[in-house]
PDB file of N, CA, C and O in Angstrom:
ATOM      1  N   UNK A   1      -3.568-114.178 107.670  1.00  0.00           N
ATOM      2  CA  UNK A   1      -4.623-114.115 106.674  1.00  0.00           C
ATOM      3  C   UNK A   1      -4.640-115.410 105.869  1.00  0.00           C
ATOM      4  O   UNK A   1      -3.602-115.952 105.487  1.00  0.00           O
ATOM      5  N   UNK A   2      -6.030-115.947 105.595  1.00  0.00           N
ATOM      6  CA  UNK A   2      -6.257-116.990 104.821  1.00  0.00           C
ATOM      7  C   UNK A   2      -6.944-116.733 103.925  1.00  0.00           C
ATOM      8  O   UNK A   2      -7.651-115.726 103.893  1.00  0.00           O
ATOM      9  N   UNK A   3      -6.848-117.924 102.665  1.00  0.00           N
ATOM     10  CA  UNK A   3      -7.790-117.499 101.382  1.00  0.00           C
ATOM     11  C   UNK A   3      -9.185-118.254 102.042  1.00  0.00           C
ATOM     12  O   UNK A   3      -9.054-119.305 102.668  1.00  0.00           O
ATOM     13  N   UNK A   4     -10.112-117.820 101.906  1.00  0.00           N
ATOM     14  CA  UNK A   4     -11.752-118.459 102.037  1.00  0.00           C
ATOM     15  C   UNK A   4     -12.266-118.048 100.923  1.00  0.00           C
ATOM     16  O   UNK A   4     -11.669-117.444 100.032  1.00  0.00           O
ATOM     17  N   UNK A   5     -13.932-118.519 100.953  1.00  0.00           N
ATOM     18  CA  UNK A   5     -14.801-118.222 100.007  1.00  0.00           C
ATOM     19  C   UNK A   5     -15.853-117.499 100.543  1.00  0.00           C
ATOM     20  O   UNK A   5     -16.579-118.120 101.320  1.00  0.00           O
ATOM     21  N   UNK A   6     -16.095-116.422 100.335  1.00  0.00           N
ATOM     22  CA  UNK A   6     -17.330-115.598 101.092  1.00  0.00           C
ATOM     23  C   UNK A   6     -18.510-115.716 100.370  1.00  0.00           C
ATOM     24  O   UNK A   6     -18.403-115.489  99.165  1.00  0.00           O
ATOM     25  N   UNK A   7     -19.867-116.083 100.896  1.00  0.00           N
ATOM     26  CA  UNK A   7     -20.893-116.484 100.070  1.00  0.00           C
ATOM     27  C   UNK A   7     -21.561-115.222 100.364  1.00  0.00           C
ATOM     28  O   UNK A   7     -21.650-114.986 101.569  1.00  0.00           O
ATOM     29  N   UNK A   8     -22.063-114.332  99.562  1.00  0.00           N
ATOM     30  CA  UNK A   8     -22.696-113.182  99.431  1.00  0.00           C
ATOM     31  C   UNK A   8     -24.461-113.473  98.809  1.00  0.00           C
ATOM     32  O   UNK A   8     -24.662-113.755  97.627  1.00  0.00           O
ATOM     33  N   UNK A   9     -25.242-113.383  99.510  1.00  0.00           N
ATOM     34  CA  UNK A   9     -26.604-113.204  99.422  1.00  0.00           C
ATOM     35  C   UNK A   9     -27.101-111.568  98.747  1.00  0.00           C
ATOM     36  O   UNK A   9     -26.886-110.441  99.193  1.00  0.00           O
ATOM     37  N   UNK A  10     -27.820-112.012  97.536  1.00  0.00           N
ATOM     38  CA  UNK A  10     -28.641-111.161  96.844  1.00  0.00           C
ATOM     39  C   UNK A  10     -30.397-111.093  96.799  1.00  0.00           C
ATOM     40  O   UNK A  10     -31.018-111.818  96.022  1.00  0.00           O
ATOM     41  N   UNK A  11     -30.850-110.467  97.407  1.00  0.00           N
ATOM     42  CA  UNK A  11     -32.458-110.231  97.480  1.00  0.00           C
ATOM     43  C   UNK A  11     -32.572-108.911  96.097  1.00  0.00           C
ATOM     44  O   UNK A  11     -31.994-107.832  96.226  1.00  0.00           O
ATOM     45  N   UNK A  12     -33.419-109.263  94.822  1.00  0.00           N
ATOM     46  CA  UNK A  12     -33.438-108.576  93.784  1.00  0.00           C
ATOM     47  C   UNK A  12     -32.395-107.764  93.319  1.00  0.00           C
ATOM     48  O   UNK A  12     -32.437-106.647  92.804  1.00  0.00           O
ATOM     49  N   UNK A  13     -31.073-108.795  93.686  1.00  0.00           N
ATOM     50  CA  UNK A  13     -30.351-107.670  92.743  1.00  0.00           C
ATOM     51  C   UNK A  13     -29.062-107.025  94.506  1.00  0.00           C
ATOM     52  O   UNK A  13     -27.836-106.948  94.584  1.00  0.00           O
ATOM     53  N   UNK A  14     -29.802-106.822  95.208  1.00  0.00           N
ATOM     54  CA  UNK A  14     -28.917-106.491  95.860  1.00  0.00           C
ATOM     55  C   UNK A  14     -28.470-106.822  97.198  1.00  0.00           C
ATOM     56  O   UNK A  14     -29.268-107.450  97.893  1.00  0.00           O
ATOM     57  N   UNK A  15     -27.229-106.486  97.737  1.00  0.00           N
ATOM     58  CA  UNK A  15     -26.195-107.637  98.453  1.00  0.00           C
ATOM     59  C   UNK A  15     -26.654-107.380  99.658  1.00  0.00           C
ATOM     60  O   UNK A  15     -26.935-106.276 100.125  1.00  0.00           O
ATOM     61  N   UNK A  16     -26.744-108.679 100.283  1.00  0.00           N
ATOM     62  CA  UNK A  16     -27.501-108.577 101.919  1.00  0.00           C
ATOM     63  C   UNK A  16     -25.896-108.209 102.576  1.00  0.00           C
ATOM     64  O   UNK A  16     -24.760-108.482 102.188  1.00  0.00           O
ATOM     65  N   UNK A  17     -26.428-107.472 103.733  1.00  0.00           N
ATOM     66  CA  UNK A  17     -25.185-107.643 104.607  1.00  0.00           C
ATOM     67  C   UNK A  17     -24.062-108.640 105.387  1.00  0.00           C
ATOM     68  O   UNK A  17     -22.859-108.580 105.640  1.00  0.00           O
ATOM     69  N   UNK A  18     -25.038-109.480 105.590  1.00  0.00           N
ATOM     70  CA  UNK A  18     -24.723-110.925 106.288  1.00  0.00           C
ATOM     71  C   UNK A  18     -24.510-111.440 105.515  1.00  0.00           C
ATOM     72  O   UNK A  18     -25.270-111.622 104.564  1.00  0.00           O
ATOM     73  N   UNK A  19     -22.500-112.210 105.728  1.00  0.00           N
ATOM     74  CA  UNK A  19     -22.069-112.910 104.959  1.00  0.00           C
ATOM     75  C   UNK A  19     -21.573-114.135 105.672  1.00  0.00           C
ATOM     76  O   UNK A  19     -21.646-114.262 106.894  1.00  0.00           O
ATOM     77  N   UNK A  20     -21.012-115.130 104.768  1.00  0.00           N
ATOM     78  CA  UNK A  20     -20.321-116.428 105.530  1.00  0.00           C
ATOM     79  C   UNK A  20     -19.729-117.067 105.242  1.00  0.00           C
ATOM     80  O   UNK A  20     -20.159-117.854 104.399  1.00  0.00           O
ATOM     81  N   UNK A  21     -18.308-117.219 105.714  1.00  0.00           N
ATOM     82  CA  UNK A  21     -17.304-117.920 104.823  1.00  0.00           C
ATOM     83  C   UNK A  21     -16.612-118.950 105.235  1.00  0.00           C
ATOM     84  O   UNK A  21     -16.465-119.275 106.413  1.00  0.00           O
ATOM     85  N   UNK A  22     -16.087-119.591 104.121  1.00  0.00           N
ATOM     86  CA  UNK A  22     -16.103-121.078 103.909  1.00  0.00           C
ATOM     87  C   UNK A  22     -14.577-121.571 103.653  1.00  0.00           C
ATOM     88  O   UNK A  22     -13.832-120.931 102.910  1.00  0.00           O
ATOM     89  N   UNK A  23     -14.289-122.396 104.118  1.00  0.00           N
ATOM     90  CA  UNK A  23     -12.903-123.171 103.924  1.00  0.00           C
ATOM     91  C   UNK A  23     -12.389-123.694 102.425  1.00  0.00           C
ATOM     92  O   UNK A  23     -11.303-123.756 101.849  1.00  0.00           O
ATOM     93  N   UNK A  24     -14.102-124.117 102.042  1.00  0.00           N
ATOM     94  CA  UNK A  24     -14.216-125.322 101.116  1.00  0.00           C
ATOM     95  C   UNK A  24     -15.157-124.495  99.910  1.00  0.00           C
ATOM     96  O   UNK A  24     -16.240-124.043 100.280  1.00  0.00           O
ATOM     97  N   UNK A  25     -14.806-124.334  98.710  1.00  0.00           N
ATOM     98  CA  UNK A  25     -15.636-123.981  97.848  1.00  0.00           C
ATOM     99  C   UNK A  25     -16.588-124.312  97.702  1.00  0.00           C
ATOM    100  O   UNK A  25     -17.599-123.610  97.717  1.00  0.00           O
ATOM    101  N   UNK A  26     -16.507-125.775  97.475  1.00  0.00           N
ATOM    102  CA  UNK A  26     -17.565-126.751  97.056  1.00  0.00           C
ATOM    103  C   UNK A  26     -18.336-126.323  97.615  1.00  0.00           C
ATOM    104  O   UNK A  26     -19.238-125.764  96.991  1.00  0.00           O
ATOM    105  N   UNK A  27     -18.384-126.367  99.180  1.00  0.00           N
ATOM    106  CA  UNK A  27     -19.278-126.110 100.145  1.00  0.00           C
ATOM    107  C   UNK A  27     -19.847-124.890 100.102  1.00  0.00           C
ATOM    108  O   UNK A  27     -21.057-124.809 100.316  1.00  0.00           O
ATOM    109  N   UNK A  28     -19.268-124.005  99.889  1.00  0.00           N
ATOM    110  CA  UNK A  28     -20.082-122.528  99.615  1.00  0.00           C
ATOM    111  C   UNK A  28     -20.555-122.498  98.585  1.00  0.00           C
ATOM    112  O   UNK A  28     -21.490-121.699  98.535  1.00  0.00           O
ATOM    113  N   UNK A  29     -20.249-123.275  97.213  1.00  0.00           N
ATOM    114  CA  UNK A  29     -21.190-123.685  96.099  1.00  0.00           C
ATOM    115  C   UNK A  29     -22.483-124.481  96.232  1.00  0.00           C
ATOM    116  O   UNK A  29     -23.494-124.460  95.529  1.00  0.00           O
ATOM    117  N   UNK A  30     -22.217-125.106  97.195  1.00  0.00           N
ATOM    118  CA  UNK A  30     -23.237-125.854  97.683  1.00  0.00           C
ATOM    119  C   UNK A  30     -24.537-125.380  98.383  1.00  0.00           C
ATOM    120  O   UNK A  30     -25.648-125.902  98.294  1.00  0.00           O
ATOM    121  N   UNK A  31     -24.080-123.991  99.287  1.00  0.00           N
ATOM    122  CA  UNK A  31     -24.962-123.260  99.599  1.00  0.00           C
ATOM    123  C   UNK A  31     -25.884-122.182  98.758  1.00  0.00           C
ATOM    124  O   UNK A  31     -27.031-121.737  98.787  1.00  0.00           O
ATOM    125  N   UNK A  32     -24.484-122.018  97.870  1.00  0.00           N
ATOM    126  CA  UNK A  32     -25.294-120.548  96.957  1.00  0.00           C
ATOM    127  C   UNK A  32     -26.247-121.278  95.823  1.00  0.00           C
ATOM    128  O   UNK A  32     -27.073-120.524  95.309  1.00  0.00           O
ATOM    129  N   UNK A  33     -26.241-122.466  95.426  1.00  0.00           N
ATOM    130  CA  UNK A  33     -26.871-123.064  94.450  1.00  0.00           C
ATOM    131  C   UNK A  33     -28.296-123.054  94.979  1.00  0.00           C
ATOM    132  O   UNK A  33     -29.282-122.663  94.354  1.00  0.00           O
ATOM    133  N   UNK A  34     -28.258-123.733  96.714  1.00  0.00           N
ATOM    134  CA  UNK A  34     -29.618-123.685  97.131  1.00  0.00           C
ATOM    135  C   UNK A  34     -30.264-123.257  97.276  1.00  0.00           C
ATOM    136  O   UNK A  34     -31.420-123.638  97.463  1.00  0.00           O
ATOM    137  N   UNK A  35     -29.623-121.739  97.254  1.00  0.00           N
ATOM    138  CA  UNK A  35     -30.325-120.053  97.647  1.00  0.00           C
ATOM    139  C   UNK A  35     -30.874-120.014  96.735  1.00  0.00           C
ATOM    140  O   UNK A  35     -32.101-119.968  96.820  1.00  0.00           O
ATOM    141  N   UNK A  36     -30.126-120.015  95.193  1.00  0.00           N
ATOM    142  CA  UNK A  36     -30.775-119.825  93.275  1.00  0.00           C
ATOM    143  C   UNK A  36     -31.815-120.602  93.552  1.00  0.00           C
ATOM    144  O   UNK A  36     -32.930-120.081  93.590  1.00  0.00           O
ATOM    145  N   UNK A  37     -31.676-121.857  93.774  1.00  0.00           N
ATOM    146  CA  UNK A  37     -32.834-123.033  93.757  1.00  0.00           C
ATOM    147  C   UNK A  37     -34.125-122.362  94.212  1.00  0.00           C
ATOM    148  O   UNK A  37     -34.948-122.227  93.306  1.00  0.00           O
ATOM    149  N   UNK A  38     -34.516-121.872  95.516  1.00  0.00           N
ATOM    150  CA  UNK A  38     -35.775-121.413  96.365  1.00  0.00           C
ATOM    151  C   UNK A  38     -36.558-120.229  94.970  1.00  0.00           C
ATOM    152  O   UNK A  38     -37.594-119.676  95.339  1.00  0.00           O
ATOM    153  N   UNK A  39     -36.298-120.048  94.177  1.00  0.00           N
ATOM    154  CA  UNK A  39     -36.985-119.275  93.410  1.00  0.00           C
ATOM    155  C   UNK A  39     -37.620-120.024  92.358  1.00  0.00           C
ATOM    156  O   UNK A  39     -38.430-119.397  91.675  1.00  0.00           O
ATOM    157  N   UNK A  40     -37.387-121.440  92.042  1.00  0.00           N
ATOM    158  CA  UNK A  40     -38.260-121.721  91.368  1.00  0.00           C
ATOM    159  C   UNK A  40     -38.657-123.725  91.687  1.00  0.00           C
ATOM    160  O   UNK A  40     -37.895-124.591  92.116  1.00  0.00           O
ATOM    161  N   UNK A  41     -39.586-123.794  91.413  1.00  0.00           N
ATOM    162  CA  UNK A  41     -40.463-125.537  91.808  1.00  0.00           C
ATOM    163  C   UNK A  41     -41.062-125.977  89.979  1.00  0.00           C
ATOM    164  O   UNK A  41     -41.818-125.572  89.096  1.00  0.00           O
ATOM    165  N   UNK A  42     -40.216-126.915  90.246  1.00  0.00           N
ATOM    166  CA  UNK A  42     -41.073-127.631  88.533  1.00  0.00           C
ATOM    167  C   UNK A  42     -40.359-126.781  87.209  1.00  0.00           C
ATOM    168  O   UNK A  42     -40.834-126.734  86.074  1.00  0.00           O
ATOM    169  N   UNK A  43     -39.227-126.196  87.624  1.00  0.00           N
ATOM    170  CA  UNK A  43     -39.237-125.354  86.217  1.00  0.00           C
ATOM    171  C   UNK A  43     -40.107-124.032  86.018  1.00  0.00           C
ATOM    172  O   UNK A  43     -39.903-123.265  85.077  1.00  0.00           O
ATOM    173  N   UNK A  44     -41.121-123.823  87.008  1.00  0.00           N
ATOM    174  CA  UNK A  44     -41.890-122.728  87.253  1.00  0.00           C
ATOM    175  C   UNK A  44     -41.236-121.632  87.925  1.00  0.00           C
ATOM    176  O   UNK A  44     -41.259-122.118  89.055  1.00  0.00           O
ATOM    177  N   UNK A  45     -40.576-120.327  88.097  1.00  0.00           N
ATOM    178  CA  UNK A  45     -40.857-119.264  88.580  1.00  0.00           C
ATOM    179  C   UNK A  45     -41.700-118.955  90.248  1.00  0.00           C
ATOM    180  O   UNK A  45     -42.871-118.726  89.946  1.00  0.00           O
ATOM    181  N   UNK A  46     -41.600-118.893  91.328  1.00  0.00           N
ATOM    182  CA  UNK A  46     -42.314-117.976  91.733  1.00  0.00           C
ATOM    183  C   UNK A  46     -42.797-116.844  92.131  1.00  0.00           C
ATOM    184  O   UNK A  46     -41.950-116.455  92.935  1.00  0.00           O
ATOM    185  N   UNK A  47     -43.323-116.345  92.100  1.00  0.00           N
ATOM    186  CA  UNK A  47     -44.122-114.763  92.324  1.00  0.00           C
ATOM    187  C   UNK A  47     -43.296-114.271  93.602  1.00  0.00           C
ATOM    188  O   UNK A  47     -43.821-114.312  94.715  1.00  0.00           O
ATOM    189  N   UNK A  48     -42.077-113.835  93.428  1.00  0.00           N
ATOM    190  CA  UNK A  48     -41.247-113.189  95.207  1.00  0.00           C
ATOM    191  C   UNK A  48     -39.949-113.134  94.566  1.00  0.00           C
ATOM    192  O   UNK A  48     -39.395-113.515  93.535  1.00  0.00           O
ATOM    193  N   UNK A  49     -39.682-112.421  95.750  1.00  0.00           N
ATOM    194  CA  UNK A  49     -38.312-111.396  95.171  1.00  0.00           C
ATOM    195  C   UNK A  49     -37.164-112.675  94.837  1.00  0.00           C
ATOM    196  O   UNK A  49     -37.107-113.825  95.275  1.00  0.00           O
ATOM    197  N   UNK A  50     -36.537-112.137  94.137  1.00  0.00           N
ATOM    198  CA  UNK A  50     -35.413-112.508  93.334  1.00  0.00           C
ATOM    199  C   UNK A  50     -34.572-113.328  94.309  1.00  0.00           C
ATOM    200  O   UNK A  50     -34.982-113.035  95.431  1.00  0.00           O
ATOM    201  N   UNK A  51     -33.812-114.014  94.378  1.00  0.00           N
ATOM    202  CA  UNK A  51     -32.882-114.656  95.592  1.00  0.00           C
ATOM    203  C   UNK A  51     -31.676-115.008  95.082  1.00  0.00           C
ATOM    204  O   UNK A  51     -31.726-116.165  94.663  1.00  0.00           O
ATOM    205  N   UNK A  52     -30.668-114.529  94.945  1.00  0.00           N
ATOM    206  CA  UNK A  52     -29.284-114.586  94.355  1.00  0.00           C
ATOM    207  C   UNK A  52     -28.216-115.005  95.095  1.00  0.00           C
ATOM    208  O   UNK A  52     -28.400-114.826  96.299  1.00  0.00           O
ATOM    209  N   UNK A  53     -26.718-115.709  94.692  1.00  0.00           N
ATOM    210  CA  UNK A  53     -25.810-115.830  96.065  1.00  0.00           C
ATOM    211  C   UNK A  53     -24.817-116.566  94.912  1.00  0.00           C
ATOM    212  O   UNK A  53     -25.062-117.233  93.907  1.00  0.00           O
ATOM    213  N   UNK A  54     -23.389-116.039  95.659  1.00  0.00           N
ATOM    214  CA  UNK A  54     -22.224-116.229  95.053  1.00  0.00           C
ATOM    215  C   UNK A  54     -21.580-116.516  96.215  1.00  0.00           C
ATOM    216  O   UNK A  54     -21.811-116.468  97.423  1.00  0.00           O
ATOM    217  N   UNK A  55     -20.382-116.942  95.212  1.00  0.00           N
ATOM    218  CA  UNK A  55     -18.846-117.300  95.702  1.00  0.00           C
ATOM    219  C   UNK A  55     -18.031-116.351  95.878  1.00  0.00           C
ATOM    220  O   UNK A  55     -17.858-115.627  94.897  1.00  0.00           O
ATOM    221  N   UNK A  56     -17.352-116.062  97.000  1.00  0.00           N
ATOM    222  CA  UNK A  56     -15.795-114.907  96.212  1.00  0.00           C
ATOM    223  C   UNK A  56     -14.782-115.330  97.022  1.00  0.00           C
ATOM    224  O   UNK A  56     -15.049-115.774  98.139  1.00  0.00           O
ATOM    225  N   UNK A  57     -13.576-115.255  96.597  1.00  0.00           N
ATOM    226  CA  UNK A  57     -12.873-115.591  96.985  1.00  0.00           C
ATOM    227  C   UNK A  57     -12.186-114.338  97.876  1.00  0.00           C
ATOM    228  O   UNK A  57     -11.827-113.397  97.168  1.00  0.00           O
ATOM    229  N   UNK A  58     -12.005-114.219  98.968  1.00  0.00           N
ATOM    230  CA  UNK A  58     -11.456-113.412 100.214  1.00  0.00           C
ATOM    231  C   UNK A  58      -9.924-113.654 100.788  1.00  0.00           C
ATOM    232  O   UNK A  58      -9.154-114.600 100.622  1.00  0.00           O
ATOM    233  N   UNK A  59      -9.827-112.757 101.329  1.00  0.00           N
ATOM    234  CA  UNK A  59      -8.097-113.265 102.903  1.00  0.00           C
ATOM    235  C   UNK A  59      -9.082-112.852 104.119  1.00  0.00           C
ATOM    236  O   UNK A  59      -9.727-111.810 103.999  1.00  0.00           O
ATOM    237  N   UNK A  60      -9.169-113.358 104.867  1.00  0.00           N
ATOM    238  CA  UNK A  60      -9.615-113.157 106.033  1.00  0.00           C
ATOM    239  C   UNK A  60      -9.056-113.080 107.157  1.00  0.00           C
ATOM    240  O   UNK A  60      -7.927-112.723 106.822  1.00  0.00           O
ATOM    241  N   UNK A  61      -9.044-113.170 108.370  1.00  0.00           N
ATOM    242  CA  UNK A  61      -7.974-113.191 109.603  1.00  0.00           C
ATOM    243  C   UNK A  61      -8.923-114.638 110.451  1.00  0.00           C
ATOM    244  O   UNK A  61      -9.972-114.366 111.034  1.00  0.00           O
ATOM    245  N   UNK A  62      -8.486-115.878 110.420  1.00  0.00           N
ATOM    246  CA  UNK A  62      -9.625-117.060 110.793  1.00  0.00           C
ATOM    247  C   UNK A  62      -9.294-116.444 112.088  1.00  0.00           C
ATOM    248  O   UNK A  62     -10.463-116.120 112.299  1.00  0.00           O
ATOM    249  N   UNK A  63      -8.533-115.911 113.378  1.00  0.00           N
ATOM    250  CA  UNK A  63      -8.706-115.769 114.298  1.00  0.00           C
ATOM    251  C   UNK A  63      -9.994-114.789 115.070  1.00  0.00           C
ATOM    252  O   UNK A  63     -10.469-114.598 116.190  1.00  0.00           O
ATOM    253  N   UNK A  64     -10.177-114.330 113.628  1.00  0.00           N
ATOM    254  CA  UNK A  64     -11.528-112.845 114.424  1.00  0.00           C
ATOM    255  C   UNK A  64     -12.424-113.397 113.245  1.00  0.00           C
ATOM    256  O   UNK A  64     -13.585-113.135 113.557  1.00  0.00           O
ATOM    257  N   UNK A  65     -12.396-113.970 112.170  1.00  0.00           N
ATOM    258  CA  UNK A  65     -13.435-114.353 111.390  1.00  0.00           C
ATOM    259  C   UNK A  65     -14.031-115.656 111.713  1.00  0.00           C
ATOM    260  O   UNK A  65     -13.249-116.336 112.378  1.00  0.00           O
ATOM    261  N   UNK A  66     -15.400-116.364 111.412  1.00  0.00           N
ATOM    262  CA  UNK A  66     -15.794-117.468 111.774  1.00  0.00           C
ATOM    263  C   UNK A  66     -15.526-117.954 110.499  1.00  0.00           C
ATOM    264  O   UNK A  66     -15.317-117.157 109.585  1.00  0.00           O
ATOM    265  N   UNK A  67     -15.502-119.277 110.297  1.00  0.00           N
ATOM    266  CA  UNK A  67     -14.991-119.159 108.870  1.00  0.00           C
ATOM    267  C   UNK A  67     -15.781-121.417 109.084  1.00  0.00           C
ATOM    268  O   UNK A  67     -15.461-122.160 110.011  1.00  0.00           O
ATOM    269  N   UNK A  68     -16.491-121.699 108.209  1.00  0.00           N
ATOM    270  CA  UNK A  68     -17.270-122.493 108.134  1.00  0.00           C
ATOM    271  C   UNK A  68     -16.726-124.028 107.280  1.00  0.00           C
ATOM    272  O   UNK A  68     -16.248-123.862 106.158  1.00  0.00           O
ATOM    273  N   UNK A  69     -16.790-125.081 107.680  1.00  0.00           N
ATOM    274  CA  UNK A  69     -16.108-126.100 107.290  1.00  0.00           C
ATOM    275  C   UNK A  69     -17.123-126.465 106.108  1.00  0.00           C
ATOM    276  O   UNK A  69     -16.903-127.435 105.382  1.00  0.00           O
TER     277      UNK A  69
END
């Protein structure tokens, strides 16, 4: 078992199934920021569901998990 970072996707609030985890924080910070980002252009809002996404920190088994550089 290894420590990773599992990036968890939120559509309004609640947790998609499909997850994906990461070696590198940064890097899964890097992803979940971009997910927050798609909800708004200019400081504006747009009209569609909510789009949320975190970090967590996990143990995984890298031999049966894919686990993302």
């Amino acid at each position: 078992m290894i420590l990773v970072f599992m990036l968890t996707t939120f559509i309004n609030g609640e947790p998609q199934p499909e997850k994906s985890y990461w070696y590198n924080i940064n890097r899964c910070q890097y992803f979940a920021r971009s997910l927050r980002r798609q909800n708004y252009w200019l400081s504006q809002k747009y009209r569609q569901n909510e789009v949320g996404a975190t970090c967590t920190p996990v143990h995984v088994n890298d031999e049966v998990t894919k686990v993302w550089w």
